[in-house]
Wavefront OBJ file of the C-alpha trace (Angstrom):
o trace
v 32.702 3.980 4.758
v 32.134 1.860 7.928
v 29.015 3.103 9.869
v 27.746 0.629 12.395
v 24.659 2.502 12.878
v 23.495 1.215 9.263
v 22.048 -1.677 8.297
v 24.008 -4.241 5.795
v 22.522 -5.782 2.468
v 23.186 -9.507 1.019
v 22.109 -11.017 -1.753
v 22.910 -14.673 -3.069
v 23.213 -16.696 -5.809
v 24.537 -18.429 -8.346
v 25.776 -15.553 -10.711
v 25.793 -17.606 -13.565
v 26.731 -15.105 -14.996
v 25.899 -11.829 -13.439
v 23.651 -9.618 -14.878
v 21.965 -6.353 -14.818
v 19.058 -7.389 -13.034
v 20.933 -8.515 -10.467
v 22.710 -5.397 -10.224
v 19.836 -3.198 -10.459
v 18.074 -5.325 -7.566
v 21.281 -4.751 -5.409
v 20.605 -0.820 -5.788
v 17.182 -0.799 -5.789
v 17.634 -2.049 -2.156
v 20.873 -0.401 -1.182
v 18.499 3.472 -2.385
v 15.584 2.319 -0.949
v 16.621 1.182 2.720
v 19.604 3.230 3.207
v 21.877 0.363 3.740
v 25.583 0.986 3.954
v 26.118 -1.635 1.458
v 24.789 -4.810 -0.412
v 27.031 -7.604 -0.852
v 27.020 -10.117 -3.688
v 27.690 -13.594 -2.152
v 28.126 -16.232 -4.988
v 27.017 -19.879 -4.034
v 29.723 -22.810 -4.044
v 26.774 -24.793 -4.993
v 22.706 -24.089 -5.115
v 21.313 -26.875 -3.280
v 18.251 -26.333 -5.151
v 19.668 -25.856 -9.026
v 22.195 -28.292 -10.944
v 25.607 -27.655 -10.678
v 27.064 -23.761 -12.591
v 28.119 -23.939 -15.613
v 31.132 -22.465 -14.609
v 33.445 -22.905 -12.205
v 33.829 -20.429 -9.101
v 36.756 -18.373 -9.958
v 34.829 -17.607 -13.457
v 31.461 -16.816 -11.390
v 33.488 -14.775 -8.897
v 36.191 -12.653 -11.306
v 32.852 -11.847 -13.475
v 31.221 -10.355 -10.089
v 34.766 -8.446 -9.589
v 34.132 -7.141 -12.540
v 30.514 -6.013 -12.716
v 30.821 -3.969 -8.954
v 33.969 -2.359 -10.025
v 32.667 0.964 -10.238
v 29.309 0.428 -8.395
v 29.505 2.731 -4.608
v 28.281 0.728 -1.614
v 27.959 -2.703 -3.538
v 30.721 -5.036 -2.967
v 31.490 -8.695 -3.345
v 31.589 -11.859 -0.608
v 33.295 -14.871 -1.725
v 32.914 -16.512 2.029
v 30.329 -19.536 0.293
v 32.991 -20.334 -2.058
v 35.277 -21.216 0.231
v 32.647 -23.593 2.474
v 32.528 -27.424 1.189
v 29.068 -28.813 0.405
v 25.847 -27.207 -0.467
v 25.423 -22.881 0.497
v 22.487 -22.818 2.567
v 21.338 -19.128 2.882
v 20.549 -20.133 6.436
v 24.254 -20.992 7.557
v 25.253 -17.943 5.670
v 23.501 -15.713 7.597
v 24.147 -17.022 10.676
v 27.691 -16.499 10.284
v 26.864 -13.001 8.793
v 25.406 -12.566 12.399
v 27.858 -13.359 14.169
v 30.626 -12.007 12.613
v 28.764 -8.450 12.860
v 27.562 -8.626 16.238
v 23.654 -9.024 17.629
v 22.907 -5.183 17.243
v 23.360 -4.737 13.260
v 20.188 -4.360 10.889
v 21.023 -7.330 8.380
v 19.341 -7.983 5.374
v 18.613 -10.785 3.024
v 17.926 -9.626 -0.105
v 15.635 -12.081 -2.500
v 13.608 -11.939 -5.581
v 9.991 -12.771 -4.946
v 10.125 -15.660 -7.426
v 12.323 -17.572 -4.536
v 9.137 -17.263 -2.360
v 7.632 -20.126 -4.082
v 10.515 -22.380 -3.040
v 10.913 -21.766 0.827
v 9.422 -24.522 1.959
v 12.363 -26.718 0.361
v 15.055 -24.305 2.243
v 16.838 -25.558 5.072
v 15.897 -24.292 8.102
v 14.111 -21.273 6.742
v 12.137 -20.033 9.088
v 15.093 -19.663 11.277
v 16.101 -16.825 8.761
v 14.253 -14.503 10.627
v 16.397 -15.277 13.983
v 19.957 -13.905 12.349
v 18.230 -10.791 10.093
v 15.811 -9.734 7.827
v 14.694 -10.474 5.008
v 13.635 -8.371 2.245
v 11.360 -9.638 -1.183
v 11.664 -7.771 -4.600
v 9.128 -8.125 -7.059
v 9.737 -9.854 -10.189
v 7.401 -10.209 -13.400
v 7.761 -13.801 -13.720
v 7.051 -14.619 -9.547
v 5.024 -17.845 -8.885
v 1.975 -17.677 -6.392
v 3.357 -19.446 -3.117
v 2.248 -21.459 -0.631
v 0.096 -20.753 2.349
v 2.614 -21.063 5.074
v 4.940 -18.616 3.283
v 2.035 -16.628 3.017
v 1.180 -16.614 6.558
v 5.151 -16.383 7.421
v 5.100 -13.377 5.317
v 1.913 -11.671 7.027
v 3.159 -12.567 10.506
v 6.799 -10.589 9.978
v 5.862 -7.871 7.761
v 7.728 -4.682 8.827
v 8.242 -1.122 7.485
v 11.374 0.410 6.694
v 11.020 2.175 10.133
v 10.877 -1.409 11.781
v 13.592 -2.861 9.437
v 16.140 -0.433 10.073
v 15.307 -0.116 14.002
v 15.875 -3.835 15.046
v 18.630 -6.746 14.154
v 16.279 -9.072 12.327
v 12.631 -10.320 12.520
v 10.981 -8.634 9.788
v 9.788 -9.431 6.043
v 10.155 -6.134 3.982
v 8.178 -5.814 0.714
v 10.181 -3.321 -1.734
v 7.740 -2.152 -4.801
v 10.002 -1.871 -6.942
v 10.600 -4.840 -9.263
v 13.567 -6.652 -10.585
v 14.295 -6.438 -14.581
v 12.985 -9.774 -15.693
v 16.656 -11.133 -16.864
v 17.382 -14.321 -16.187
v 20.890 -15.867 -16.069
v 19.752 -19.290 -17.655
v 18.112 -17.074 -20.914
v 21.869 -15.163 -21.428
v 23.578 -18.428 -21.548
v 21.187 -19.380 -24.294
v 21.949 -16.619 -26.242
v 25.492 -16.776 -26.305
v 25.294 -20.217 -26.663
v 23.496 -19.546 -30.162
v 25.585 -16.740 -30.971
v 23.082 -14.421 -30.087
v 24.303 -10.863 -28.777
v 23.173 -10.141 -25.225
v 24.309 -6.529 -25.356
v 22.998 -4.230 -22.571
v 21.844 -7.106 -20.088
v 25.167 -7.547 -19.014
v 28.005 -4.963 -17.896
v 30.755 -4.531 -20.605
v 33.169 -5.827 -18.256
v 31.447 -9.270 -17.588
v 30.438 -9.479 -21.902
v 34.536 -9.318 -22.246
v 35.192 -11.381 -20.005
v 33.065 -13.964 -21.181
v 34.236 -13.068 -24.445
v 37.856 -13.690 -23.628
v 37.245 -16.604 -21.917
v 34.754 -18.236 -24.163
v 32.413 -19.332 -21.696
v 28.653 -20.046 -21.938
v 29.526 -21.301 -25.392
v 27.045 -24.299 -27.148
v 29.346 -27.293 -26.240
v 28.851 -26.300 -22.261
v 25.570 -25.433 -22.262
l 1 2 3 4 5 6 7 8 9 10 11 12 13 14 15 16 17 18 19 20 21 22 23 24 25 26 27 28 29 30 31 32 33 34 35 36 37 38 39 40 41 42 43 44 45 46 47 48 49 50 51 52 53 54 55 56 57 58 59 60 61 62 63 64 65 66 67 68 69 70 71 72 73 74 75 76 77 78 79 80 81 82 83 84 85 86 87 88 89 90 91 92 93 94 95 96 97 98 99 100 101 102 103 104 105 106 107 108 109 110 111 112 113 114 115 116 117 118 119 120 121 122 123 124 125 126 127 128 129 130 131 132 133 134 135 136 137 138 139 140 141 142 143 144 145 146 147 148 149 150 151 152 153 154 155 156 157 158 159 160 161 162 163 164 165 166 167 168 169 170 171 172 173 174 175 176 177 178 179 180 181 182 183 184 185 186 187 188 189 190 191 192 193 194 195 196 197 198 199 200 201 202 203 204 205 206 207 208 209 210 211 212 213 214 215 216 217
């Protein structure tokens, strides 16, 4: 499916590995706001976390993997292939203007990345290529008073979202499963079993590969 008329999902990261949280956040959004799609765009490198554990192609077949079977959630690879650090900000400008100035886009991101805005390059201009919607998460720190205010001055419904290219700050209730990427690498790293907070595909994988074991961790 290739509707114009609906709005387009993104959400970034490391994906070290993928999980289910990061899946379920994907949907949550996809459900919620009627978006066509959400893609999954793995970062070359975080400019704000130390370098993956594992190399791209492992981050990126793993994310193959764990959409598979998933309707109307989908991979981009187009950070992975851009030297230097991924700035959300460049990424979304190019998201614009590869999509044209009338498409709803959205950034999707976990409310626990609030806290570190200030540190983003160029964030507030995040607003001028699309929107940008927050999920809750459990383990979300308090953030500062100009994200606050940022926040405030761009909220939007899902009325004003999905009516306009960018501009707004979306709240969605629902919140993200409190998995964290960094806590499965622990556990496989001490031989732990991290059953069920991973797909089956991505556990095999890893399994096959023998990644995330204790001497890279």
């Amino acid at each position: 499916m290739n509707n114009p008329q609906l709005p387009l999902g993104f959400l970034g990261g490391a994906f070290d590995p993928v999980h289910i949280g990061h899946l379920r956040g994907a949907m949550a959004a996809r459900d919620a706001l009627d978006l066509e799609r959400v893609d999954l765009i793995p970062a070359a490198q975080s400019p704000l976390k130390d370098q993956a554990t594992v190399d791209a192609a492992h981050r990126l077949a793993m994310l193959e993997l764990a959409v598979a079977d998933l309707q109307g959630i989908a991979v981009d690879a187009r950070e992975l292939g851009r030297p230097g650090p991924s700035y959300t900000v460049d990424t979304l400008e190019g998201l614009r203007h590869e999509y044209g100035a009338e498409r709803s886009l959205v950034w999707i991101m976990g409310a626990d990345i609030l806290a570190t805005l200030p540190r983003w390059s160029r964030w507030r201009a995040l607003l001028d290529f699309g929107h940008v919607v927050v999920i809750g998460r459990p383990d979300a720190e308090p953030h500062p008073s100009e994200v606050s205010d940022w926040l405030s001055e761009h909220k939007v419904d899902k009325a004003g979202l999905l009516s306009r290219p960018g501009g707004g700050v979306f709240t969605l209730a629902q919140p993200l499963l409190d998995i964290s990427s960094s806590d499965i690498r622990t556990m496989i790293a001490e031989g732990r079993d991290p059953r069920f907070l991973l797909p089956d595909g991505v556990m095999e994988y890893i399994s096959n590969h023998a990644l995330f074991s204790r001497d890279l961790v």
